[in-house]
N, C-alpha and C positions, 0 to 999 in steps of 0.2 A: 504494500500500500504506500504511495508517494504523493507527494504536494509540491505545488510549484505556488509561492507567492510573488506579487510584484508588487512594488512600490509604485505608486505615482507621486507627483507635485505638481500641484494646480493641473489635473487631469494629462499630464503626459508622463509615460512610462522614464522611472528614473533607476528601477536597478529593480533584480528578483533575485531568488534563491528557491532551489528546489531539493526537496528529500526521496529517497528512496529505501524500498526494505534491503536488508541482507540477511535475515533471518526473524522468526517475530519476536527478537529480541533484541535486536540491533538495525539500525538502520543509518545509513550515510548522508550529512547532507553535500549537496554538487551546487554547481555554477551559481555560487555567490558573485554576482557583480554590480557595482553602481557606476553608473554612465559619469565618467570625466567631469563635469559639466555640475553636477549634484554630490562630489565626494565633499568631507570637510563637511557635512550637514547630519551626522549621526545616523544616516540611515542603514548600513553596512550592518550597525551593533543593533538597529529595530529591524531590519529582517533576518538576522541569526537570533535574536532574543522570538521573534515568532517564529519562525520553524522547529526553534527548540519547545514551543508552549504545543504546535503542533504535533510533534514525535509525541509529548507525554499524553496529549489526548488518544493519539493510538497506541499507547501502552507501550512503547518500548523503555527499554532501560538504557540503551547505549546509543550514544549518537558518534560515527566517527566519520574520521574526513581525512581528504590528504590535499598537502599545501606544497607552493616552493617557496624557499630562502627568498626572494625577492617581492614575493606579496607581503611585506609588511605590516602594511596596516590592518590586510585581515588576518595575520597571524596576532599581531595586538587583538583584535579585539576577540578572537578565539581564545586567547590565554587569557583577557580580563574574564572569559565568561566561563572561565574553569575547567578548560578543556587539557589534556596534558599528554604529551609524546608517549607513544603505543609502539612495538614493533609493526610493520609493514605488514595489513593484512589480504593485501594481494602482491602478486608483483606487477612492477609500475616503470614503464619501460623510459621516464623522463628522469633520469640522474641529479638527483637532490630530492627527491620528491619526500617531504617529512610527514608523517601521518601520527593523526591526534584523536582523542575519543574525551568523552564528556560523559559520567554516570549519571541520567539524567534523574534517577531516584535523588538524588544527594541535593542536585540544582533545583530541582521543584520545592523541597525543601526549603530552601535558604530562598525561594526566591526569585522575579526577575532581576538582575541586576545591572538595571538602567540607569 
């Protein structure tokens, strides 16, 4: 079971983020992006703070992802939302590629943390 959200501002599409299953237990979210044009305005950290409120509505427990060195800023905002370095749970044929999981029993608990 998967979710695609998108952002708008002022009615035009400014960046989305989509989840997928990998088990019903785990699930990965994919292509977080915000359009150039709309970064610097928090919304990176409000559509990973919803796809995470989405995964806990379908009951998963684990949410993971895989990043490069050079996406910074959603590696920030991954690590602010307590996400923390996993071994590689596929192989990833893009060299650097770092992969992160988030318990999300633990993070519903504590919290959005916006």
């Amino acid at each position: 079971e998967g979710a695609l959200i998108l952002a708008r501002v002022d009615g035009v599409a400014a960046g989305c983020v989509a989840l997928r299953k990998l088990s019903s237990l785990v699930c990965e979210m994919k292509r977080l992006f915000v359009r150039p044009s709309y970064r610097g305005m928090g919304i990176g950290k409000q559509l990973v703070a919803r796809i995470i409120e989405e995964a806990i509505k379908r009951h998963y427990q684990f949410m993971r992802l895989d990043t490069l060195p050079l996406m910074k800023d959603a590696r920030k905002i991954y690590q602010d939302m307590g996400f923390y370095p996993i071994s590689p749970y596929y192989d990833n044929p893009i060299v650097g590629a770092e992969f992160m999981e988030l318990n999300l029993e633990n993070w519903s608990k504590k919290g959005t943390r916006l």
